[in-house]
C-alpha positions in Angstrom: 12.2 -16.3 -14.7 11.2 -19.5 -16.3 11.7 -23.1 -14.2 14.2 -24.2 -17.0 16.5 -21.4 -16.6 16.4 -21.0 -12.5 17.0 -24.7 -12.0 19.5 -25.2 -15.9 17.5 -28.1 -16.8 16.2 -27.9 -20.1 13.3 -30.6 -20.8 11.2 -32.5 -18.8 9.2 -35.6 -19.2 6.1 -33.5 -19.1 3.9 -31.3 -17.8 3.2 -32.6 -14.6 6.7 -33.3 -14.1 7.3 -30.3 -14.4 4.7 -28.9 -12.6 5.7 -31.3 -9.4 9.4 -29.5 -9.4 7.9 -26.4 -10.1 5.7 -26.5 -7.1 8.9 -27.4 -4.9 11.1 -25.1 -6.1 8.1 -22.3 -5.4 7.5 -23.8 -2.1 11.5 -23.3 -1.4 11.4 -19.6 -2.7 8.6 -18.7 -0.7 9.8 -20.3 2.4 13.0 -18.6 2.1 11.7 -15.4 1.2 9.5 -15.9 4.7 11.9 -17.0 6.8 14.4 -14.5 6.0 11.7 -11.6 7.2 10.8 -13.8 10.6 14.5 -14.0 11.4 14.2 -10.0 12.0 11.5 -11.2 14.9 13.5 -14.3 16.2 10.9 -16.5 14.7 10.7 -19.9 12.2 7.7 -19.9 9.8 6.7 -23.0 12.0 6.9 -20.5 15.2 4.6 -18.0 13.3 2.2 -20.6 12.4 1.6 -22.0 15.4 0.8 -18.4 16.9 -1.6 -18.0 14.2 -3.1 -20.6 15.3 -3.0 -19.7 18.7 -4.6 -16.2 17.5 -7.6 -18.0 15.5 -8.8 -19.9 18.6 -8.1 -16.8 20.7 -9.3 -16.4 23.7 -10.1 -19.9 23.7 -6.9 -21.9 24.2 -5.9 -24.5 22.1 -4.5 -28.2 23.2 -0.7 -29.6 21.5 -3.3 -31.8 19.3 -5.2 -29.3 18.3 -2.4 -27.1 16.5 -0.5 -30.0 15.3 -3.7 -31.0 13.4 -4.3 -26.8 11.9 -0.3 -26.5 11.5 0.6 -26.5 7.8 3.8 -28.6 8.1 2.7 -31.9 9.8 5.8 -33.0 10.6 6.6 -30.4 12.6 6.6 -31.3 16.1 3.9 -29.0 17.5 5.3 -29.5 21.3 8.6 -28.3 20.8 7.7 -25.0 19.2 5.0 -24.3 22.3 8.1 -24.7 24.3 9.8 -22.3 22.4 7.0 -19.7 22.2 6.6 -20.2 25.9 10.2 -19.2 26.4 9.9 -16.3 24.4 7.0 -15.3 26.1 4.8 -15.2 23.2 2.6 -18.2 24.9 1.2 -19.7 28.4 0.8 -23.4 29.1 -2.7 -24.0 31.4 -3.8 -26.7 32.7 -6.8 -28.2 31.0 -10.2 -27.9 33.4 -11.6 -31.0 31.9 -8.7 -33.4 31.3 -5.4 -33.1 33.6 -3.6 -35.1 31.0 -4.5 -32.5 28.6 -2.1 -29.2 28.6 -3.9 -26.1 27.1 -1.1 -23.3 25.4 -3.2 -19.7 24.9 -1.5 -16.6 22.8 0.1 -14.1 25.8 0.1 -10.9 26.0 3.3 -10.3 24.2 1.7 -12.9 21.5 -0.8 -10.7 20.4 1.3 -7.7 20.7 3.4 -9.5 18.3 1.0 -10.2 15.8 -0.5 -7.5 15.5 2.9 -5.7 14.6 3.3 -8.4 11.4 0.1 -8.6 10.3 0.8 -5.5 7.8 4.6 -6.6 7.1 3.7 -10.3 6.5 0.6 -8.8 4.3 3.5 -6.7 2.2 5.5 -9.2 1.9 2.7 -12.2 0.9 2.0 -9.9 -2.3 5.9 -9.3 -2.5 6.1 -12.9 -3.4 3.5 -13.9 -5.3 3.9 -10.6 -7.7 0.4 -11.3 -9.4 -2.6 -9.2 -9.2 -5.3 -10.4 -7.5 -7.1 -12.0 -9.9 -4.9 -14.1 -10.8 -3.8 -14.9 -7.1 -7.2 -16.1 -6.6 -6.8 -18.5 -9.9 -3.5 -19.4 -8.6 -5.4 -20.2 -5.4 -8.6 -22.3 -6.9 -6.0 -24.3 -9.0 -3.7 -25.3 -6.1 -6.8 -26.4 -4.0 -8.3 -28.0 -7.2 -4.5 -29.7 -7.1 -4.9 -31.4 -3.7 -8.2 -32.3 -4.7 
């Protein structure tokens, strides 16, 4: 469906106007779309990114700095959701060898485990939203990092 008709506004003041909403209101649709699926796993999108993370540098552990900087939402605080994958047992806080001050979170056991039962899902569902074949997801991809430059 069209931008004009999902959001009833008619005109806008042009193109990249409308190209700025349009980017939002995709960005909300997707978001929703994935964070309806994680609540089935008791996760946020945030959570899932930061085991992704977790899983890229694996077995290597990763410090609080180090995720914030890879997370895709900077402003989410990058402590907090260790805390809460360390609850749910999906991550282990270590002590750093080289820097005491440093605290080290690795993926557990139950982490990968985890993963590994998404990866197809979250796969299924990625192509659920975009609904393009993959041609044009990979034009859709060149002009969004052609976008941020």
């Amino acid at each position: 469906m069209r931008l004009e008709e999902e959001i009833k506004q008619k005109t806008f003041p042009n193109e990249f106007s409308k190209a700025v909403v349009n980017i939002l209101y995709t960005y909300s649709y997707v978001y929703v779309n994935i964070q309806r699926f994680l609540k089935k796993y008791s996760l946020t999108p945030e959570q899932y990114n930061v085991l992704r993370i977790l899983r890229g540098q694996y077995p290597e552990p990763c410090t609080i700095n180090t995720i914030q900087d890879r997370m895709l939402n900077k402003t989410s605080n990058a402590s907090r959701l260790v805390d809460k994958l360390v609850a749910k047992n999906l991550a282990e806080r270590q002590l750093n060898a080289s820097d005491r001050r440093q605290v080290d979170v690795i993926l557990s056991k139950n982490g990968i485990q985890l993963l590994a039962e998404l990866d197809k899902p979250v796969s299924e569902l990625h192509k659920q939203i975009v609904q393009l074949p993959e041609t044009e997801a990979r034009y859709l991809n060149q002009l969004l990092d052609k976008l941020r430059g």
